[in-house]
C-alpha positions as a Markdown table, in Angstrom:
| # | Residue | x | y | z |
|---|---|---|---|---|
| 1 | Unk | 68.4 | 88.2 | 106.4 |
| 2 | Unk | 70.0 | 85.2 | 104.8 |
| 3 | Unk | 73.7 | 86.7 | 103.4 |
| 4 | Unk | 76.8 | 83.9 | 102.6 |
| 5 | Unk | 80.5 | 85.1 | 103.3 |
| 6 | Unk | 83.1 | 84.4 | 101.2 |
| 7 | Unk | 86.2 | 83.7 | 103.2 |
| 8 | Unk | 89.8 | 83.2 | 101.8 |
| 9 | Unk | 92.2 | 83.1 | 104.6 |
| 10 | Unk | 95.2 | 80.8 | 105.2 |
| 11 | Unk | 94.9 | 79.0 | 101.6 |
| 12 | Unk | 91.5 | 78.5 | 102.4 |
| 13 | Unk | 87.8 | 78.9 | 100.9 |
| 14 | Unk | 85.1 | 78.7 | 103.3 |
| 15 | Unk | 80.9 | 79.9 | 102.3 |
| 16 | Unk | 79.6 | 80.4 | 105.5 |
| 17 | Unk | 75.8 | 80.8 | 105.4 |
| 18 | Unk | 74.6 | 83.0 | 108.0 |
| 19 | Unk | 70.8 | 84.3 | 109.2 |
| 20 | Unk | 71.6 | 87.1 | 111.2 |
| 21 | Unk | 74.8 | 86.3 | 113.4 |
| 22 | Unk | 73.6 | 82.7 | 113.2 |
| 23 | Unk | 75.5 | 80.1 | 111.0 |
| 24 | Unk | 73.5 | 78.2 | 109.7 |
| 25 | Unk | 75.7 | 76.0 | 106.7 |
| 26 | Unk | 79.2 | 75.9 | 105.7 |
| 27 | Unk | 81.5 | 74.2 | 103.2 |
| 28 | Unk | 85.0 | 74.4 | 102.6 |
| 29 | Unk | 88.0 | 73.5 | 100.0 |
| 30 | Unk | 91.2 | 74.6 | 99.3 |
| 31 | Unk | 92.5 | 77.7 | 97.9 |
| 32 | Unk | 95.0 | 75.4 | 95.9 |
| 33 | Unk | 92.2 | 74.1 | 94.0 |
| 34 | Unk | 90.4 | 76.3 | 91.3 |
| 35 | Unk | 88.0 | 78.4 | 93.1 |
| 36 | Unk | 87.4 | 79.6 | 89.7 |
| 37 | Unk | 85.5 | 75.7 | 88.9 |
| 38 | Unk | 84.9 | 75.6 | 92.7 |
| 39 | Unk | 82.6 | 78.7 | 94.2 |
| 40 | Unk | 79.8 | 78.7 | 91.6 |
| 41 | Unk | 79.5 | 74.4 | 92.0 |
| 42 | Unk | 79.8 | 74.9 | 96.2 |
| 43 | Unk | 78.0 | 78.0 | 96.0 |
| 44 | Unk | 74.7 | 75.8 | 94.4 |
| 45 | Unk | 75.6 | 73.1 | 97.0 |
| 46 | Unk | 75.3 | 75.1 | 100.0 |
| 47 | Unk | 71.4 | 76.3 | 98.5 |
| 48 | Unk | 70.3 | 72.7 | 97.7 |
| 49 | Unk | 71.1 | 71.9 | 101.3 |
| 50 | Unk | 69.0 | 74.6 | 102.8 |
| 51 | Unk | 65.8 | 73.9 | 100.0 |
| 52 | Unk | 66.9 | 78.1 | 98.9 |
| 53 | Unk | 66.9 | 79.8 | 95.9 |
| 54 | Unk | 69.5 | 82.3 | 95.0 |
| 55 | Unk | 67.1 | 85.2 | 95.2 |
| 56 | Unk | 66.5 | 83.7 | 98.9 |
| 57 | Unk | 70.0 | 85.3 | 99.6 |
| 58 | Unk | 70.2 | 88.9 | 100.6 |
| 59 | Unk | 74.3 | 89.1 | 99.6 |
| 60 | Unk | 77.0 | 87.5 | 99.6 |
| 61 | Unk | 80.4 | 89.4 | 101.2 |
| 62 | Unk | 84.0 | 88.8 | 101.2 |
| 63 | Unk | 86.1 | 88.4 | 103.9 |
| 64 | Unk | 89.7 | 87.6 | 103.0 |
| 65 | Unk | 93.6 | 88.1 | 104.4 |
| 66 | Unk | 94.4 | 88.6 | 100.5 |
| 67 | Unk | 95.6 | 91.5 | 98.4 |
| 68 | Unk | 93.4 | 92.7 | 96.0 |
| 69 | Unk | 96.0 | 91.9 | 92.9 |
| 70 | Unk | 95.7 | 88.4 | 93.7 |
| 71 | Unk | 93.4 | 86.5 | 91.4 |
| 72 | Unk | 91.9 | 84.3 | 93.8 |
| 73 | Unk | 90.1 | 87.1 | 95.7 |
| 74 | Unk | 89.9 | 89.0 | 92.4 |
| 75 | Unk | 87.4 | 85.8 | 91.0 |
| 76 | Unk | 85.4 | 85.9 | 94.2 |
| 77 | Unk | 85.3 | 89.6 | 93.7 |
| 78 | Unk | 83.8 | 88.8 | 90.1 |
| 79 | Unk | 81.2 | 86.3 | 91.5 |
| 80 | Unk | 79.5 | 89.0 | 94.1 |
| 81 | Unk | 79.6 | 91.2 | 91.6 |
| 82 | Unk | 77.4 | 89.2 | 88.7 |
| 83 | Unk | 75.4 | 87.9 | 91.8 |
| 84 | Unk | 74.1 | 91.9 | 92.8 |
| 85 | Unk | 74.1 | 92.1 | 89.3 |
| 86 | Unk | 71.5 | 89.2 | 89.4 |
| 87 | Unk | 69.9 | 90.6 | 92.2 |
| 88 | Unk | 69.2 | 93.7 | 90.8 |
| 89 | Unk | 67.8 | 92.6 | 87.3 |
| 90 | Unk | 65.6 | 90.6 | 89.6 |
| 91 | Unk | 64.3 | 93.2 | 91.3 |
| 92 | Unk | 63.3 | 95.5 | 88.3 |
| 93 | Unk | 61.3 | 92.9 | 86.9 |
C-alpha cells in the first residue's frame, strides 16, 4: 500500500512516500513558501520519480504540529480532500 504523508512541523513541508513502513521518496521546502503553488507541483514530482500515477497512491495523510485555523494545514487539508475525492470518482467508474 503506497500512501504519501503530508508533514508540516517546524516551518516545514515534507511528502514522504511510504510502501508500508518503508520510505521509499521524499522532498521538502519550506513552510514560508506558498505551499499553496508548492504541494500540487512537489506532489507530481515525487510520482514522476517513482514512474506512479496518482491512482497508484492509496492516500495521502497529514501529520502536522499545526492548529487547525492555520491556513497552511487548512490548504493541505483541501488537497487530501479533492485527492479522495479523486479517488473515489475513480473508483465508480
Amino acid at each position: 500500500m503506497r500512501i504519501i504523508i503530508i508533514e508540516i512541523k517546524n516551518k516545514t513541508v515534507k511528502l514522504i512516500l511510504k510502501k508500508g513502513e518503508k520510505t521509499l521518496d521524499e522532498t521538502v521546502f519550506s513552510q514560508e513558501e506558498n505551499i499553496s503553488q508548492k504541494l500540487l507541483p512537489f506532489f507530481d514530482e515525487i510520482l514522476k520519480r517513482n514512474n506512479l500515477m496518482p491512482e497508484d497512491v492509496e492516500q495521502i495523510n497529514i501529520d502536522t504540529d499545526l492548529e487547525e485555523n492555520y491556513t497552511s494545514r487548512r490548504i493541505a487539508q483541501a488537497f487530501v480532500n479533492s485527492f479522495d475525492y479523486f479517488k473515489s470518482v475513480k473508483n465508480a467508474n
